[in-house]
C-alpha positions in Angstrom: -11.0 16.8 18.4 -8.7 15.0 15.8 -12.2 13.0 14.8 -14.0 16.4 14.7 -10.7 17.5 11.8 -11.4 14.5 9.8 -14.6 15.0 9.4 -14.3 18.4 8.7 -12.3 17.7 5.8 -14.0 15.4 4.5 -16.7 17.2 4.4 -15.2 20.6 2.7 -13.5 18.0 0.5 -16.3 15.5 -0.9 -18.2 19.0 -1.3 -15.3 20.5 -3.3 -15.5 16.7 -5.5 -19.3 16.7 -6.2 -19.5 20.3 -7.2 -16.9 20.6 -10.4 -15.4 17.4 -10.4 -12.2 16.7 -8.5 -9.3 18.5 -11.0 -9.4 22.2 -12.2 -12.6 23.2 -9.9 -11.9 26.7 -7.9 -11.7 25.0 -4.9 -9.2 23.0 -5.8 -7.4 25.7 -7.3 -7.2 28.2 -3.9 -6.2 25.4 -1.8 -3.8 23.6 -4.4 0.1 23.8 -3.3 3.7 22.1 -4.3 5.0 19.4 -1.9 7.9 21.1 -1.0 5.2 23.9 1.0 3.5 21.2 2.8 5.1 21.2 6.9 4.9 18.0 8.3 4.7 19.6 11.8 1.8 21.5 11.1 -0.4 18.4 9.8 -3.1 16.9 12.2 -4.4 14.5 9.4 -3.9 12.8 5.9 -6.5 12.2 3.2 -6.0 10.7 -0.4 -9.1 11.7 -2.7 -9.7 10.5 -6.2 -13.2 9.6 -8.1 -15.3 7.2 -8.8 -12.4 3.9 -9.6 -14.9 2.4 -11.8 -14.7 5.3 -14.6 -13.5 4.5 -17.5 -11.5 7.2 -17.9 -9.7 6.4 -14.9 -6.1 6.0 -16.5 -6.2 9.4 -17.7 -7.4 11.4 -14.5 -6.0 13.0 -11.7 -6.4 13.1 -7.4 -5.0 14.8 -4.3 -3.4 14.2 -1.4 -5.6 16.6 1.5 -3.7 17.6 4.3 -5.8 19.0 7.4 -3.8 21.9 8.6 -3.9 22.8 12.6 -5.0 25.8 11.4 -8.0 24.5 10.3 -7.1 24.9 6.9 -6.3 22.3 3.8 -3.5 22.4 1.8 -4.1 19.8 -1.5 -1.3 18.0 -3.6 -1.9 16.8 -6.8 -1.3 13.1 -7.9 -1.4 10.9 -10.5 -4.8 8.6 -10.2 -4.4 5.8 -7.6 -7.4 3.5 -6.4 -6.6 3.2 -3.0 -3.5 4.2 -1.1 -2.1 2.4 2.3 -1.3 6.3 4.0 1.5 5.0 6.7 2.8 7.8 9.3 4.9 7.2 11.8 7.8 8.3 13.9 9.7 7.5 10.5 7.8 9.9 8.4 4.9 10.2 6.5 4.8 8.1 3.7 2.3 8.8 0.5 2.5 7.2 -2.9 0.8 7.3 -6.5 1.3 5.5 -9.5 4.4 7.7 -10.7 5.4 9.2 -7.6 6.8 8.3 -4.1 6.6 11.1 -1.6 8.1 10.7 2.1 7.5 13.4 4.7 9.8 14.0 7.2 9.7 16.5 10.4 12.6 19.4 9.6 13.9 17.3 6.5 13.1 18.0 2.6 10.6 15.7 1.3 12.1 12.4 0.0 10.5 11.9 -4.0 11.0 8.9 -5.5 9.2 8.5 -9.3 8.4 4.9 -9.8 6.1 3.7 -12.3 3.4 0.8 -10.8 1.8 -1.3 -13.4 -1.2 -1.6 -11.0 -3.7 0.7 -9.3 -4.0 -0.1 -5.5 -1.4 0.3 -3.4 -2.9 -2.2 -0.9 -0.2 -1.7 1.9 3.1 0.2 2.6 5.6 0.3 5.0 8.5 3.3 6.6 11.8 2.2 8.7 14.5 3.8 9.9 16.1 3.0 6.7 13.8 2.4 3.5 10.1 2.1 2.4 8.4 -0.7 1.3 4.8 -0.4 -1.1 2.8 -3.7 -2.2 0.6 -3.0 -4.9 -2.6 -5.2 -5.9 -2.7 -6.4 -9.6 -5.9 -8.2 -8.4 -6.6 -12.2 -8.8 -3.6 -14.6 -9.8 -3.4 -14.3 -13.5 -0.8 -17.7 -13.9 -2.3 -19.2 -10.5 -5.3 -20.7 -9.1 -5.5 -18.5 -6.5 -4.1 -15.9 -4.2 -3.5 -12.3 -5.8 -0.6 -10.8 -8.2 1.9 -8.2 -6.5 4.7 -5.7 -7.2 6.0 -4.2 -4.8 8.5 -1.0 -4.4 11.4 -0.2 -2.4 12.9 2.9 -2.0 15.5 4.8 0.3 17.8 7.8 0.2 19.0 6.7 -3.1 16.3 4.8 -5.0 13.4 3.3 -5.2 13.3 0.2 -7.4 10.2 -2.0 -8.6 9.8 -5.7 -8.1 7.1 -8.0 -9.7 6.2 -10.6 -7.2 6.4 -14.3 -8.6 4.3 -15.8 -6.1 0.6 -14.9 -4.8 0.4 -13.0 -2.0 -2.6 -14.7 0.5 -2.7 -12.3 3.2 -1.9 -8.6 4.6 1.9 -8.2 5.3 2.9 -7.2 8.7 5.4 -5.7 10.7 6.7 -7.1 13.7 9.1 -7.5 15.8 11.3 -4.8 13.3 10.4 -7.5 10.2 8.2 -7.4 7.0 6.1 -10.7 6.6 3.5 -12.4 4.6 2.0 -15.4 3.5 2.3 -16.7 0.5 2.1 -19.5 -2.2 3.8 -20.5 -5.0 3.1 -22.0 -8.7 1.3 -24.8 -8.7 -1.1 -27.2 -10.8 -3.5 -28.2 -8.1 -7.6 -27.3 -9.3 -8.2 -27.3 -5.6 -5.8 -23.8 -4.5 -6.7 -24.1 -1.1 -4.8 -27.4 -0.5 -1.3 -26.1 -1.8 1.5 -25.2 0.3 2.0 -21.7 1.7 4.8 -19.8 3.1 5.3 -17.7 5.6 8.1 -15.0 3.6 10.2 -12.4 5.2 10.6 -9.5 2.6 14.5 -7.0 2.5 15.3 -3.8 1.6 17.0 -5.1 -1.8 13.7 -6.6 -3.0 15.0 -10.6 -2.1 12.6 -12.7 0.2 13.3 -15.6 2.0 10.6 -18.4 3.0 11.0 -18.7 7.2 7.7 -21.0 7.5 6.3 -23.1 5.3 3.5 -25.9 5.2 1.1 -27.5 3.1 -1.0 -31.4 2.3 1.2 -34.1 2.8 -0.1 -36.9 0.2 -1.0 -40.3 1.5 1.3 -43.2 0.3 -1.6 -44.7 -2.4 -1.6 -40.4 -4.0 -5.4 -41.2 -3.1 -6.1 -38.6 -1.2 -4.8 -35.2 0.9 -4.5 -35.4 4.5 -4.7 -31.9 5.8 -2.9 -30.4 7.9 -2.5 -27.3 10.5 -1.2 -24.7 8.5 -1.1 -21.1 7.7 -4.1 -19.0 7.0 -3.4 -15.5 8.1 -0.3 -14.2 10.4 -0.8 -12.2 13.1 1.6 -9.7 15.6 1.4 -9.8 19.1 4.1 -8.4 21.0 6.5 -8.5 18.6 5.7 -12.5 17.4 4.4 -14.0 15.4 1.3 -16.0 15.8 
């Protein structure tokens, strides 16, 4: 049934994009509400909608968050344009973001709205606890590395949220598990050849610090002639609360 919703909506809502254009159409208008009116309870599913993210008026345009009523009927929020958004709900809330705005849904509480400026456009993957949120945004390829990708990444509670700009590349997806936020990562470094350099398996805090609990790399042979490799960390993976 819940597949059934979901395409429902996205039907009524791709409809609603390729008649007028996403913002200002009459559609848009009927179904548009304020945060504060949308009842978390009442929500079956989630959908962020935005156009095309090759425009080139992207910077300057507009999107919605759809939420698929058990009514059968949508309620739309308006956002500030953002490529791609990691939608996380679970028994912590319902966590949505943009590139100005932070919105966390809870059952029978207001919504928590935190406004936080990202310097990027893809909000790659997001995290709720009991206690804070946690966003990672994509810049795209390293710009001062060889490889890996650029991140900043946002952390908010009942009193702030707060932006950090990663200084390392981030080489896979961060996890949960096991009640912890992890990734790989790597450093600076010179080497032409990025996939020989040491990575790091980081845990990321609340406070925006990270701490390096794994780490491996090359060893270089006693002549510097060559690079032995080595087993070492590609992508992490949770499996009943370890990590593998």
């Amino acid at each position: 049934m819940k597949r059934l919703w979901i395409t429902l909506i996205a039907s009524l809502c791709c409809s609603a994009l390729s008649a007028c254009g996403l913002v200002g159409n009459e559609w848009s208008r009927q179904h548009s509400v304020e945060i504060d009116g949308v009842n978390i309870d009442e929500v079956v599913a989630v959908l962020s909608l935005s156009r095309d993210p090759d425009s080139v008026s992207r910077y300057l345009q507009s999107g919605y968050f759809a939420f698929l009523k058990k009514n059968g009927q949508v309620d739309l929020v308006k956002n500030d344009f953002v490529e791609r958004v990691d939608i996380v709900w679970n028994e912590h809330g319902l966590l949505l973001t943009d590139k100005k705005t932070d919105i966390l849904l809870r059952p029978k509480e207001k919504p928590l709205v935190r406004s936080v400026t990202k310097e990027s456009l893809g909000n790659d993957f997001s995290f709720v606890t009991s206690d804070f949120y946690m966003t990672f945004w994509n810049w795209g390829f390293s710009r001062n590395r060889i490889g890996g990708y650029d991140y900043e990444m946002i952390v908010g509670n009942e009193e702030k949220a707060k932006r950090y700009e990663l200084p390392f590349s981030v080489d896979s997806k961060p996890v949960m598990c096991g009640g912890k936020i992890l990734a790989v990562t790597q450093e600076d470094f010179t080497s032409e050849d990025f996939l020989s350099a040491p990575k790091q398996l980081r845990e990321f805090y609340e406070d925006g610090t990270s701490v390096i609990v794994g780490q491996t790399g090359f060893p270089v042979d006693d002549d510097d002639s060559k690079s032995v490799p080595q087993p070492f960390i590609s992508e992490y993976f949770c499996l009943h609360d370890k990590y593998i």
